[in-house]
N, C-alpha and C positions, 0 to 999 in steps of 0.2 A: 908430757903434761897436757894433750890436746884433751880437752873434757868432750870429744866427740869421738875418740877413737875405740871405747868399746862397742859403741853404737855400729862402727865400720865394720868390726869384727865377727858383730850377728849380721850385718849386711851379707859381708864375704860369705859366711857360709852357707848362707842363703843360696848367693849367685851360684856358688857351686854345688849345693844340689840340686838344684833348678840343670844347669849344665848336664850333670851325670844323668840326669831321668830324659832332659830331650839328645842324648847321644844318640847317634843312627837314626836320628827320624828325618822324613822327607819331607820339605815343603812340596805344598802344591798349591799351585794359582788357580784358580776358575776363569780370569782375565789376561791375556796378551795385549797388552799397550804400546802401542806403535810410536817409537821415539821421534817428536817432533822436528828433529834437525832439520832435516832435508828440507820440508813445507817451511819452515822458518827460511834458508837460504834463498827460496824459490822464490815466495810468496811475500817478503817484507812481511808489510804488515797486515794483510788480505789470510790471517791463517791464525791458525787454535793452537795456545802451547799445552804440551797433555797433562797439565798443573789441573786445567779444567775436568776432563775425563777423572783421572786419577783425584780430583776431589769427591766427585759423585759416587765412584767405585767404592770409596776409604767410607765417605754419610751413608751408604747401600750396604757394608761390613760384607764387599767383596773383594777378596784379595786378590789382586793384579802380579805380575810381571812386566816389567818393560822391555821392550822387542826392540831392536835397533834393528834398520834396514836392511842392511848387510847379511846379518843375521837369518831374519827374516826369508827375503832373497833366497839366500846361499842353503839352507836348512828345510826352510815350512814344508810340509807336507799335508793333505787333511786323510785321513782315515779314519773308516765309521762315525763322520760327521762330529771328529773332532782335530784341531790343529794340532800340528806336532813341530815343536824345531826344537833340535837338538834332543836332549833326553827327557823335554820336557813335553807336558797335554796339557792344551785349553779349551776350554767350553767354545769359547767366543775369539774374536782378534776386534779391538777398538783401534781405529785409527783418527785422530785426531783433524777435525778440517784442516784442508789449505786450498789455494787455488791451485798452485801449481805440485806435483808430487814427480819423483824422476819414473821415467818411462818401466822402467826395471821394476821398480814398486809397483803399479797399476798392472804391469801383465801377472807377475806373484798374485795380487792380491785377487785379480777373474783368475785366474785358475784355482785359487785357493775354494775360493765362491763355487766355481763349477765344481768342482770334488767333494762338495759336499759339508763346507768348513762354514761356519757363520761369522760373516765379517761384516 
């Protein structure tokens, strides 16, 4: 007896053909987003959470990925002047200010830089 549940039923069908037509597509990011942890732990309060970045990217209607260090570290590569970790390519990598960043990160990040990657 809900007087909103035919309304749900055009919804549903909606969603699922919305569903069946983005099957098998890929996202792609333009942006790598450098997750704030680390500079938060390091840095107190001398450091940028990437709420800021990732607001200017989303008012800019450029779509991001966020990069954890580990990640980042363990994976990034740059090739023909673009970043690569894991299976994924970005234009660019943002990393979010801190003062302090762990050592691991800053050497990834100049080599990324040296190879030709824009960070």
């Amino acid at each position: 007896q809900d007087p909103q549940f035919q309304g749900f039923g055009v919804l549903m069908r909606y969603v699922n053909k919305v569903s069946h037509l983005l099957t098998g597509g890929e996202h792609r990011a333009d942006v790598a987003l450098v997750y704030h942890g680390e500079g938060d732990w390091m840095s107190g309060d001398d450091r940028m959470l990437m709420q800021e970045p990732a607001k200017e990217l989303y008012d800019h209607h450029l779509c991001y990925d966020i990069v954890c260090c580990d990640d980042l570290c363990a994976w990034g590569r740059a090739e023909k002047g673009k970043l690569l970790v894991r299976d994924e390519q970005y234009s660019c990598l943002v990393v979010p200010y801190a003062k302090y960043l762990p050592d691991q990160l800053l050497r990834k990040l100049r080599q990324l830089s040296e190879q030709g990657a824009a960070v």
